[in-house]
C-alpha distance (Angstrom), angle and dihedral (degrees) to the residues before:
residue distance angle dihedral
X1 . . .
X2 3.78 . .
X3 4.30 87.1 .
X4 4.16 88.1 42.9
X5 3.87 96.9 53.0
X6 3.44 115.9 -6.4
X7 4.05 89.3 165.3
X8 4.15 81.6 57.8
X9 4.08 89.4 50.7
X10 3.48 92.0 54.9
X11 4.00 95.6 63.0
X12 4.27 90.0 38.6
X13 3.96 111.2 96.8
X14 3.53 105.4 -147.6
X15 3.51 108.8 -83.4
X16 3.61 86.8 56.4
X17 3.33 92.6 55.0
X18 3.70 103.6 41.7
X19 4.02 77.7 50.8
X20 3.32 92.6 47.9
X21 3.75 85.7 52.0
X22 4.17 98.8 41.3
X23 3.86 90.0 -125.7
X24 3.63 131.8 102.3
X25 4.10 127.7 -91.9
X26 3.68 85.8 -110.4
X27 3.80 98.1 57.9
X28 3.64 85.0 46.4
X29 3.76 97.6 54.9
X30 3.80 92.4 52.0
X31 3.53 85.1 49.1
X32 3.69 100.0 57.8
X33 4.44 90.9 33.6
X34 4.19 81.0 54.7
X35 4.26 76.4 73.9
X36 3.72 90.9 43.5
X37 3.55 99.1 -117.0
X38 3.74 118.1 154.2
X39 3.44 100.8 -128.3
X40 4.39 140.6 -18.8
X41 3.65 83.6 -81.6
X42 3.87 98.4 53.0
X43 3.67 83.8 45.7
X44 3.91 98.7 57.4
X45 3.79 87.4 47.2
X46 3.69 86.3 57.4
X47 3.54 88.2 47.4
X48 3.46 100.2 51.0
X49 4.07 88.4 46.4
X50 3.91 84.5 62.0
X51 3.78 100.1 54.1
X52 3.82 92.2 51.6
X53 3.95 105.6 100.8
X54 4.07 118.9 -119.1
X55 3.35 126.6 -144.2
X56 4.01 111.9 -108.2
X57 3.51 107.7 -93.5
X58 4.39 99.4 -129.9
X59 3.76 82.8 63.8
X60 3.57 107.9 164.7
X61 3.43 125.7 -162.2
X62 4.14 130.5 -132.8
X63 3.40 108.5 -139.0
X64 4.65 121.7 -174.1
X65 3.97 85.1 -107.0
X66 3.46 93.5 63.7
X67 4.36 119.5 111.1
X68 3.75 103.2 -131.3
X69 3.54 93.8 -108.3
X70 3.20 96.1 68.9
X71 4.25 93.3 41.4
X72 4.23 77.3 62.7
X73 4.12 89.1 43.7
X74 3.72 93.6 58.2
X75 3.48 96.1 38.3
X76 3.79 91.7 60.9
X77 3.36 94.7 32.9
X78 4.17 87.2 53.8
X79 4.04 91.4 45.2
X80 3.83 92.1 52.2
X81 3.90 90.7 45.5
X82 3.86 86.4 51.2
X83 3.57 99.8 50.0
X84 3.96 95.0 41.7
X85 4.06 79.7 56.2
């Protein structure tokens, strides 16, 4: 369920989920304390904190004194870092 639609798990209280799921609440409590969280609630923040895109991390910047060959260098370079991530 959570690998399906995460975005979906994040608005399911947990006997939605654990429906969702066809276990019980208590199987999905260990589940989500196997990732330390505190509680279902600390574990949908978590969640949520996943699903949010990062920037790549060989970012690198274009700066004025740059020739424009190497503007189109980094820009490649940055799209090919971004979709490997």
């Amino acid at each position: 369920v959570l690998l399906g639609a995460p975005e979906a798990a994040l608005k399911m209280s947990m006997a939605e989920l654990s429906e969702a799921a066809q276990t019980s609440d208590p199987t999905v409590v260990r589940f989500f304390r196997r990732f330390e969280c505190a509680d279902y609630q600390d574990f949908k923040v978590r969640l949520g904190q996943g699903l949010i895109p990062q920037a790549p991390f060989d970012y690198e910047a274009i700066t004025n004194a740059d020739a424009p060959e190497n503007v189109c260098n980094k820009i490649i370079n940055n799209s090919l870092h971004a979709i490997q991530r």
